[in-house]
PyMOL CGO cylinders between C-alpha atoms (Angstrom):
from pymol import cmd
from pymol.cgo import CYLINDER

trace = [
    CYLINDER, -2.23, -20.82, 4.80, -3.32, -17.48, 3.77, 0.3, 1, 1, 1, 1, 1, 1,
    CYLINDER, -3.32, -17.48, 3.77, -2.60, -15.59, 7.70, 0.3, 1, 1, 1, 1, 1, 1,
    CYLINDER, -2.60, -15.59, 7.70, -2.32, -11.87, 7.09, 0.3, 1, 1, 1, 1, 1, 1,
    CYLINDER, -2.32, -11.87, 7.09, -1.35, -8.85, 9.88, 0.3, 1, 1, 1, 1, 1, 1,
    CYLINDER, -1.35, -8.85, 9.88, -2.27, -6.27, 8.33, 0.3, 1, 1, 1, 1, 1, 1,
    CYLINDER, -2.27, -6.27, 8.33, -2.09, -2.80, 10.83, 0.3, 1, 1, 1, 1, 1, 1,
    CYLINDER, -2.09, -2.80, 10.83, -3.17, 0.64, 9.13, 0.3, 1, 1, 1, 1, 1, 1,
    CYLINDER, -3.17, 0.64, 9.13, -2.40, 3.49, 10.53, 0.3, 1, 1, 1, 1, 1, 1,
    CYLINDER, -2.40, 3.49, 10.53, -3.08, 7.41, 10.20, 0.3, 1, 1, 1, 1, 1, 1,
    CYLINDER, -3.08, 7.41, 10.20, -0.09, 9.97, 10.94, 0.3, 1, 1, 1, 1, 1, 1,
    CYLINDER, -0.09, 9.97, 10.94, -0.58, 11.69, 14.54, 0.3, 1, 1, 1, 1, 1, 1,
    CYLINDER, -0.58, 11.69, 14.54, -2.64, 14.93, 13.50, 0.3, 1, 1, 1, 1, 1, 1,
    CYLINDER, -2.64, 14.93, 13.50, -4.74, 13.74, 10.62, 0.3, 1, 1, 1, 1, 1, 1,
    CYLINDER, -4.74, 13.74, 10.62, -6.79, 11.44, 12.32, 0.3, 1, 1, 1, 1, 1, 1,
    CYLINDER, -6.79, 11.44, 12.32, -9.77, 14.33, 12.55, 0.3, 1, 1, 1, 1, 1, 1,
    CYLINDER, -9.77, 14.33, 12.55, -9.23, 14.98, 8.84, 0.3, 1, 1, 1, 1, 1, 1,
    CYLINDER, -9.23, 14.98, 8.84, -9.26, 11.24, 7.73, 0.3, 1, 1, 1, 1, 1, 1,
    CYLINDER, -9.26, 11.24, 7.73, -12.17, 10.33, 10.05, 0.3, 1, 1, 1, 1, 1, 1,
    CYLINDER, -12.17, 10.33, 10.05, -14.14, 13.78, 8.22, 0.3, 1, 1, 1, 1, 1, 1,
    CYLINDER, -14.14, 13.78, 8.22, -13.12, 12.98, 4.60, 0.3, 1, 1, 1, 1, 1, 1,
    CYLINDER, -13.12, 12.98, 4.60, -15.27, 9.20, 5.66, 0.3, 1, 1, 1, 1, 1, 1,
    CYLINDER, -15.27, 9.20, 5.66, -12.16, 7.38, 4.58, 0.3, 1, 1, 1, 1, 1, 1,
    CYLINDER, -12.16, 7.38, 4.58, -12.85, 3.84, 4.82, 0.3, 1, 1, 1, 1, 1, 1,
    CYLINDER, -12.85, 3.84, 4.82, -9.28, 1.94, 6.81, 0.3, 1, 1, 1, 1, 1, 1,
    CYLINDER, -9.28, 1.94, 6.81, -10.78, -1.25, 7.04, 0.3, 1, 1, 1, 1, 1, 1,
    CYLINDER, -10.78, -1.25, 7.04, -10.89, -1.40, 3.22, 0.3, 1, 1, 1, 1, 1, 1,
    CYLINDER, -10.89, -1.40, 3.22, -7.13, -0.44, 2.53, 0.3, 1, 1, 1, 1, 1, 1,
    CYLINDER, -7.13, -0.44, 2.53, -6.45, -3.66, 5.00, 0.3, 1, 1, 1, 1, 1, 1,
    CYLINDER, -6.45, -3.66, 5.00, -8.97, -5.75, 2.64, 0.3, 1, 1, 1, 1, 1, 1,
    CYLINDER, -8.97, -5.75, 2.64, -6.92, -4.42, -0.18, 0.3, 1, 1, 1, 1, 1, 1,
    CYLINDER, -6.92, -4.42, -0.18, -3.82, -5.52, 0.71, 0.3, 1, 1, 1, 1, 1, 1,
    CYLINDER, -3.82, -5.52, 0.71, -5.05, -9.14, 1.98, 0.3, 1, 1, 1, 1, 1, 1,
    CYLINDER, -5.05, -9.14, 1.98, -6.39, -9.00, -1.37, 0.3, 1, 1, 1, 1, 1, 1,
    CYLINDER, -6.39, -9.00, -1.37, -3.02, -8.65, -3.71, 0.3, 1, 1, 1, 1, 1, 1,
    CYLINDER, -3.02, -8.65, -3.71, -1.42, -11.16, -0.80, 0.3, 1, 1, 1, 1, 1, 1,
    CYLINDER, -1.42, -11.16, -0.80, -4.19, -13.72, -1.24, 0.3, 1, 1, 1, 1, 1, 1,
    CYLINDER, -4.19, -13.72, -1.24, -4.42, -12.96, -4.77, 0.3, 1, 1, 1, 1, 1, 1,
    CYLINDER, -4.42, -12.96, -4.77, -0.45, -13.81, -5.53, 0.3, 1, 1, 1, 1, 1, 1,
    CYLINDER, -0.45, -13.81, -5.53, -0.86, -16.60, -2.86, 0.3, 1, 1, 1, 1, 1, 1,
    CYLINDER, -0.86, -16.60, -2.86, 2.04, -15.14, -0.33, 0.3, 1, 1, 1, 1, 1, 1,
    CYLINDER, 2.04, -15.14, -0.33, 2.14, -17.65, 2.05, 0.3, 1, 1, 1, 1, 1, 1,
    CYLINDER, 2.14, -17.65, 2.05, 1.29, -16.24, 5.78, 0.3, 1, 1, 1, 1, 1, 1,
    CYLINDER, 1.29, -16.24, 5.78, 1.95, -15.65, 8.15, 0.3, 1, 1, 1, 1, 1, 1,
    CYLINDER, 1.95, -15.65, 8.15, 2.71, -12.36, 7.22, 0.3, 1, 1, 1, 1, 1, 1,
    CYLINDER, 2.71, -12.36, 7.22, 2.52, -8.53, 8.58, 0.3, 1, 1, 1, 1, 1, 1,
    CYLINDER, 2.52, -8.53, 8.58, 2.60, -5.51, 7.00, 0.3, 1, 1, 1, 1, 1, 1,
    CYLINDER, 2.60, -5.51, 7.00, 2.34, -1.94, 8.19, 0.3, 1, 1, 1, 1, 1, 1,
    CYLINDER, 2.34, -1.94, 8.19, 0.35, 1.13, 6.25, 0.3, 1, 1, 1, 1, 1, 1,
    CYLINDER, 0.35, 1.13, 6.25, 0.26, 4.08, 7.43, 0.3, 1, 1, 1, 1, 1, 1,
    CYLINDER, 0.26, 4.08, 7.43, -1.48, 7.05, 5.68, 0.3, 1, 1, 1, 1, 1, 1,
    CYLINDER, -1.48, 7.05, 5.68, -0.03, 10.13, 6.04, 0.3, 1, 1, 1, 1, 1, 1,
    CYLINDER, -0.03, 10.13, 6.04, 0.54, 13.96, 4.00, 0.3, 1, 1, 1, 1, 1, 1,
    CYLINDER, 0.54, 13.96, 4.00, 2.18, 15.24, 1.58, 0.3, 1, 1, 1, 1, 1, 1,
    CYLINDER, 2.18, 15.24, 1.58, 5.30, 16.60, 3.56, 0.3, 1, 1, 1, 1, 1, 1,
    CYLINDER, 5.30, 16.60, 3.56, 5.69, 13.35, 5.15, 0.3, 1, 1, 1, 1, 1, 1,
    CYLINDER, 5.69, 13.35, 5.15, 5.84, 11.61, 1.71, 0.3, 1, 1, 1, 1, 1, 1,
    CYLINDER, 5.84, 11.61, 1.71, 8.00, 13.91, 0.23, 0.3, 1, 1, 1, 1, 1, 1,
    CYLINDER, 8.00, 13.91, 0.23, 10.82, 13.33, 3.25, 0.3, 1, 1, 1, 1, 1, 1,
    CYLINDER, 10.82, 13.33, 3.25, 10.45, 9.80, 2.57, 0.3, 1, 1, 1, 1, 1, 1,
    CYLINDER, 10.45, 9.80, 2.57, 10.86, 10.39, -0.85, 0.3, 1, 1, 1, 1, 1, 1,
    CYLINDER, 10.86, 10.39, -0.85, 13.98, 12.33, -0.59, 0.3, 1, 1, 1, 1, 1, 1,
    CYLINDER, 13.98, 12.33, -0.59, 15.56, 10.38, 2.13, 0.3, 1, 1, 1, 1, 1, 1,
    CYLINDER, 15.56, 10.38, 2.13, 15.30, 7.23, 0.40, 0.3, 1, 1, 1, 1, 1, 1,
    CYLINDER, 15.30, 7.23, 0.40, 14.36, 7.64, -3.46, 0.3, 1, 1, 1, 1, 1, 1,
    CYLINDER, 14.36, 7.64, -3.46, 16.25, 11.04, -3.97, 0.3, 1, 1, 1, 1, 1, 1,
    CYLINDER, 16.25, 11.04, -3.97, 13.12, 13.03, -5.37, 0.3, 1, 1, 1, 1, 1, 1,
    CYLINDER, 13.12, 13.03, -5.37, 12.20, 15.90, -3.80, 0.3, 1, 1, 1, 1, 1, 1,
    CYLINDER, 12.20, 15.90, -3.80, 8.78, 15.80, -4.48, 0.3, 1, 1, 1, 1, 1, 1,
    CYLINDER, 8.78, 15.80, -4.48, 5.81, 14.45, -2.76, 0.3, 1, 1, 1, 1, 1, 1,
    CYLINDER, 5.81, 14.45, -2.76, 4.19, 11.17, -4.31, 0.3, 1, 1, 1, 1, 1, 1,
    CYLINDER, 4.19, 11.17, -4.31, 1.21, 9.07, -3.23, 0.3, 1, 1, 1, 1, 1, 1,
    CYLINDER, 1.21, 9.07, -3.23, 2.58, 6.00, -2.44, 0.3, 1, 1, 1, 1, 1, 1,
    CYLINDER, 2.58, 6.00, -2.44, 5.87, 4.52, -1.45, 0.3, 1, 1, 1, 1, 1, 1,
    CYLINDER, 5.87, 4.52, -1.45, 6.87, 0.59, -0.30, 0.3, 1, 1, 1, 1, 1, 1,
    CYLINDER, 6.87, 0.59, -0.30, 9.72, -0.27, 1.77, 0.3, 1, 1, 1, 1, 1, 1,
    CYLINDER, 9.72, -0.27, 1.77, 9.93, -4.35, 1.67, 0.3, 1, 1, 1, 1, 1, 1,
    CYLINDER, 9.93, -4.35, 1.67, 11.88, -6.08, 4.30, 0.3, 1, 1, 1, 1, 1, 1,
    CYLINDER, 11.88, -6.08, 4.30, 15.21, -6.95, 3.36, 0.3, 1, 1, 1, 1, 1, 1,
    CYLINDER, 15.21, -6.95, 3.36, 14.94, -10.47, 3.21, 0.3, 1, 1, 1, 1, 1, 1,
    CYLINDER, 14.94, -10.47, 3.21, 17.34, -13.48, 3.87, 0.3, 1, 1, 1, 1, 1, 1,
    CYLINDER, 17.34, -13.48, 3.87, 20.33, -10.59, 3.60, 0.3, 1, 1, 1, 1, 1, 1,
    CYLINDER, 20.33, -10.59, 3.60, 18.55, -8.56, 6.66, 0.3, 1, 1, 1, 1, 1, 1,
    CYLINDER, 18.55, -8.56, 6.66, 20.12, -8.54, 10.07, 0.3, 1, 1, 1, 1, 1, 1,
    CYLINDER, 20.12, -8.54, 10.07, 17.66, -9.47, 12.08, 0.3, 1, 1, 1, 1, 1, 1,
    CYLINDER, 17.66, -9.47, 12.08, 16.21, -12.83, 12.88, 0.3, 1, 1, 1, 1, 1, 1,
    CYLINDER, 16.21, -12.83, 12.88, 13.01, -13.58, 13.06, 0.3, 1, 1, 1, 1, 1, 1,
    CYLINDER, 13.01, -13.58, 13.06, 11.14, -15.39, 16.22, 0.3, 1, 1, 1, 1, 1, 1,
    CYLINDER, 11.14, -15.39, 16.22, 10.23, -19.17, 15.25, 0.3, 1, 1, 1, 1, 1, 1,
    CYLINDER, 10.23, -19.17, 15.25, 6.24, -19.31, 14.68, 0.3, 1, 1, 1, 1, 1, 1,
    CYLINDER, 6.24, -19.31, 14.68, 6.38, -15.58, 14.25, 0.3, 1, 1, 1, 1, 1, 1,
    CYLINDER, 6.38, -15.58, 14.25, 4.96, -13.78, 11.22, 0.3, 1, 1, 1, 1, 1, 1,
    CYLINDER, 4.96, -13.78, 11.22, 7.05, -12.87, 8.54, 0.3, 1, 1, 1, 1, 1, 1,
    CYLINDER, 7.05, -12.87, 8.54, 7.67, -9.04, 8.06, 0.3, 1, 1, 1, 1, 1, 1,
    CYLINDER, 7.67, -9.04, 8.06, 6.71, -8.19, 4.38, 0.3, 1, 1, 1, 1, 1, 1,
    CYLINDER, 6.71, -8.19, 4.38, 7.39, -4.39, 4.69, 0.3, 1, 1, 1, 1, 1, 1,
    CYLINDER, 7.39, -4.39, 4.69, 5.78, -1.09, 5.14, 0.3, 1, 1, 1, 1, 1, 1,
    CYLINDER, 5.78, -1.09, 5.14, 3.30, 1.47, 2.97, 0.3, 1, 1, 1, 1, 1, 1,
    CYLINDER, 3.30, 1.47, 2.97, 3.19, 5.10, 3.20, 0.3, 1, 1, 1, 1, 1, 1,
    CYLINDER, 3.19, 5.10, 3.20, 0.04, 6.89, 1.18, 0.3, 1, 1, 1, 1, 1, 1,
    CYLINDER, 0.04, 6.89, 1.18, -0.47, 10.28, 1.31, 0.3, 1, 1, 1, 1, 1, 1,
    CYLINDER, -0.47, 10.28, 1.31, -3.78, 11.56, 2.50, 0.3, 1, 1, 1, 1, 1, 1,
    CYLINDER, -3.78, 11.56, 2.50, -3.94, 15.12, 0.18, 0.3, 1, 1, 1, 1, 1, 1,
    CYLINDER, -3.94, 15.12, 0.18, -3.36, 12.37, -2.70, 0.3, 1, 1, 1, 1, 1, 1,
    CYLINDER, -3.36, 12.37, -2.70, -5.91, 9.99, -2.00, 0.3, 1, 1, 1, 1, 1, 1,
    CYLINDER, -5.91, 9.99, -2.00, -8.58, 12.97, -2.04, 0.3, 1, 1, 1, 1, 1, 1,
    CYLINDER, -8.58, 12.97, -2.04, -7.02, 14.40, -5.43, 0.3, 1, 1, 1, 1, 1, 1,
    CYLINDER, -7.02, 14.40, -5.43, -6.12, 11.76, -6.89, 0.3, 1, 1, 1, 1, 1, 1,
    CYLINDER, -6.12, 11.76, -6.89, -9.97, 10.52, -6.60, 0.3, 1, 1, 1, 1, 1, 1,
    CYLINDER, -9.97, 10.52, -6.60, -11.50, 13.58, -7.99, 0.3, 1, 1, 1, 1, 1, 1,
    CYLINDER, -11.50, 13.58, -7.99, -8.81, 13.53, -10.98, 0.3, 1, 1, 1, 1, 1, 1,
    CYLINDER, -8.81, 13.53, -10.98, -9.43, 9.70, -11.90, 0.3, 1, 1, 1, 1, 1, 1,
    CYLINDER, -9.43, 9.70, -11.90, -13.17, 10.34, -11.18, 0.3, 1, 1, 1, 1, 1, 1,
    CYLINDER, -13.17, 10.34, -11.18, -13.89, 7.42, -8.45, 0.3, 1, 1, 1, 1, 1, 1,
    CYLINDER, -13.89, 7.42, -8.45, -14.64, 7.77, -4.73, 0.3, 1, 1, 1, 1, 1, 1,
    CYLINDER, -14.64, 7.77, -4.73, -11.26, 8.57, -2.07, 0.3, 1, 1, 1, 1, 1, 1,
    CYLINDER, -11.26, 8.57, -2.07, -12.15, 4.86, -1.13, 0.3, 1, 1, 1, 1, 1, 1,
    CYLINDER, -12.15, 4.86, -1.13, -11.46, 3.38, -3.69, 0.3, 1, 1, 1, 1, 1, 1,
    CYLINDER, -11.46, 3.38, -3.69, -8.31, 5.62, -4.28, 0.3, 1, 1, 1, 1, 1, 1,
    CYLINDER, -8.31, 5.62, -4.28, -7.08, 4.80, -0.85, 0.3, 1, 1, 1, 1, 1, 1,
    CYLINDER, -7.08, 4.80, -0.85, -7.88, 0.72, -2.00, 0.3, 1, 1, 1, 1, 1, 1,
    CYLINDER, -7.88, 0.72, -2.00, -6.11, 0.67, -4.88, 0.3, 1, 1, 1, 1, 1, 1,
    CYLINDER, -6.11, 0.67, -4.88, -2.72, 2.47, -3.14, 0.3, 1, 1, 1, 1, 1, 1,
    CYLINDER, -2.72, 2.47, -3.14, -2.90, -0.02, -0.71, 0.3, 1, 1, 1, 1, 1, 1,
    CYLINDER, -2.90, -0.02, -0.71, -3.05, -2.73, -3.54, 0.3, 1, 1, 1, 1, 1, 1,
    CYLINDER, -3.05, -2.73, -3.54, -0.44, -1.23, -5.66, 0.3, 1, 1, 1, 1, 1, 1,
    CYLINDER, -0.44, -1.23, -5.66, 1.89, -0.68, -2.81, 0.3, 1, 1, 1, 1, 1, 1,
    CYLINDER, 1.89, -0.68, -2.81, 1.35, -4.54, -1.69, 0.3, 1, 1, 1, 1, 1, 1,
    CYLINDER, 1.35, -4.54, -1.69, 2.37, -5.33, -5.12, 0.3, 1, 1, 1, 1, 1, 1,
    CYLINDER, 2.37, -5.33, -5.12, 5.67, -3.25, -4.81, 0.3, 1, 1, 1, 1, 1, 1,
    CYLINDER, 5.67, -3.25, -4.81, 6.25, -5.38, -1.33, 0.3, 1, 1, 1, 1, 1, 1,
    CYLINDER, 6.25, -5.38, -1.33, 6.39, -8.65, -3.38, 0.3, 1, 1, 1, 1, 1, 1,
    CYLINDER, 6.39, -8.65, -3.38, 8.78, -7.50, -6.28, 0.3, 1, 1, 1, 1, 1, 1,
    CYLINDER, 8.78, -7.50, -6.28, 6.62, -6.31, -8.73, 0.3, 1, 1, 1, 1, 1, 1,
    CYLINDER, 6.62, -6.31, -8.73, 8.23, -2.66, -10.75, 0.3, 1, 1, 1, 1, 1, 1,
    CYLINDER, 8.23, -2.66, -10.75, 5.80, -0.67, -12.82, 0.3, 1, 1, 1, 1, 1, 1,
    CYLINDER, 5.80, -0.67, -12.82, 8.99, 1.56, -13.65, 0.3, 1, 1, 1, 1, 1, 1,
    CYLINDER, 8.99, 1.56, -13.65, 10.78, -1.27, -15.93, 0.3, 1, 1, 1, 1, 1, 1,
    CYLINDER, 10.78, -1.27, -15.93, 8.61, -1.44, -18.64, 0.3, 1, 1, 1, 1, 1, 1,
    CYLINDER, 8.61, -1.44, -18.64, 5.42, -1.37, -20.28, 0.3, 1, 1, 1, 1, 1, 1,
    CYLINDER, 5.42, -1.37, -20.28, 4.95, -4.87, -19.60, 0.3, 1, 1, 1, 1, 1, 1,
    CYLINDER, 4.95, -4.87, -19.60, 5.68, -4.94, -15.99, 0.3, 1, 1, 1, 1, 1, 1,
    CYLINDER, 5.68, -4.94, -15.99, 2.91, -2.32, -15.85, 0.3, 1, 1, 1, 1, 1, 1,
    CYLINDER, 2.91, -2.32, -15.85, 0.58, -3.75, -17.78, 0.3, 1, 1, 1, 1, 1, 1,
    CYLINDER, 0.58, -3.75, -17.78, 0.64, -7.21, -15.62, 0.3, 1, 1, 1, 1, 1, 1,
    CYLINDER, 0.64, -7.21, -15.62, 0.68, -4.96, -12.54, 0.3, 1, 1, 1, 1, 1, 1,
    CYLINDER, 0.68, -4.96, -12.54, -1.98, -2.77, -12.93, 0.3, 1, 1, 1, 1, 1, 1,
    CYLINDER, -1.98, -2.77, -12.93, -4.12, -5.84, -14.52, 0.3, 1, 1, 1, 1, 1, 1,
    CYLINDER, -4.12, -5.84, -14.52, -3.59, -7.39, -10.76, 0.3, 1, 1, 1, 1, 1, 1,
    CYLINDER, -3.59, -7.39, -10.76, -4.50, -3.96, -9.08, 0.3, 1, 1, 1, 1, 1, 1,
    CYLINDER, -4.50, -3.96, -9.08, -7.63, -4.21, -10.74, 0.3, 1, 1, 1, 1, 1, 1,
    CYLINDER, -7.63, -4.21, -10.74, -8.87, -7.75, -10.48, 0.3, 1, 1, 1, 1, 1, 1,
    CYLINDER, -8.87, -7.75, -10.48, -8.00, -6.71, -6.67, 0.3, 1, 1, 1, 1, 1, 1,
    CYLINDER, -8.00, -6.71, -6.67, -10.55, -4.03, -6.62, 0.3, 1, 1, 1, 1, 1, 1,
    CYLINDER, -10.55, -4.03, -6.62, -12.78, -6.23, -8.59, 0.3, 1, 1, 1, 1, 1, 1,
    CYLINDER, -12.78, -6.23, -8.59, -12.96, -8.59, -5.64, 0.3, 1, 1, 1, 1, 1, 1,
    CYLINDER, -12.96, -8.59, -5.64, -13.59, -5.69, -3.09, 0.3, 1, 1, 1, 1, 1, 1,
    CYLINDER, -13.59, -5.69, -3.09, -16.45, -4.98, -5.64, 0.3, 1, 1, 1, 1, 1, 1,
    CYLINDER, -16.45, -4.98, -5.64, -14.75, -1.36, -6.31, 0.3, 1, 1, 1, 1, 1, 1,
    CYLINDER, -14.75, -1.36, -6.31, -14.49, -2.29, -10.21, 0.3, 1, 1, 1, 1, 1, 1,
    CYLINDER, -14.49, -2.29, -10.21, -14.12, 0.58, -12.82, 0.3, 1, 1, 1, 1, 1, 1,
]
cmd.load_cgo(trace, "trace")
């Protein structure tokens, strides 16, 4: 029931500096199965992260949010029953795709005051939770129940608070 494909990648050039910084990629793919398991998205499914910098984030973020700015995560979910492509019978359903920036991970750890592991975890779990519909962005309740899930995801990984 629960059949994840769950592919992390690093952006071509950044694979010394990930590897040095003892990022753990494994993990992010644990987090992710995590939220799916977790909000019991029925597999098969795939999903793509892929962790890149700051400039790459940024063009993403302009191209398709309009903000010039980089950020340290975005989701882009499949399109669903309106998409244009079909999928292959038996196949595994496409959820989407997460972007994390690298330079945020590593700051974003020091400023919160937990290890770039868990940092990278829990961008993995909150973009996961963006694939399946969830909005932070429309109100303090929506980001109340989604950062309650983001943690009880890092809980299980045992990277608790």
């Amino acid at each position: 029931m629960f059949e994840y494909t769950i592919e992390v990648t690093v952006e071509e050039g950044l694979e010394a500096q990930v590897r040095a910084a003892g990022l753990d990629l494994p993990l992010a793919e644990r987090a992710v199965a995590a939220i799916l398991h977790a909000e019991g998205a029925p597999g098969p499914l795939e999903v793509g992260v892929m962790l890149a910098d700051d400039a790459r984030l940024q063009t993403l973020n302009r191209v398709y949010r309009a903000v010039d700015q980089p950020t340290d995560v975005l989701s882009f979910a499949d399109d669903g029953a309106a998409s244009p492509f079909v999928g292959q019978p038996g196949a595994p359903r496409y959820l989407g795709d997460i972007a994390i920036s690298y330079q945020r991970v590593l700051a974003q750890a020091v400023e919160y005051g937990h290890s770039p592991a868990r940092e990278l975890a829990y961008l993995a779990a909150h973009g996961t939770l963006h694939l399946l519909g969830y909005d932070h962005e429309r109100g303090p309740a929506d980001e109340a129940a989604m950062r309650a899930r983001e943690e009880a995801a890092m809980a299980t990984l045992g990277l608790a608070r």
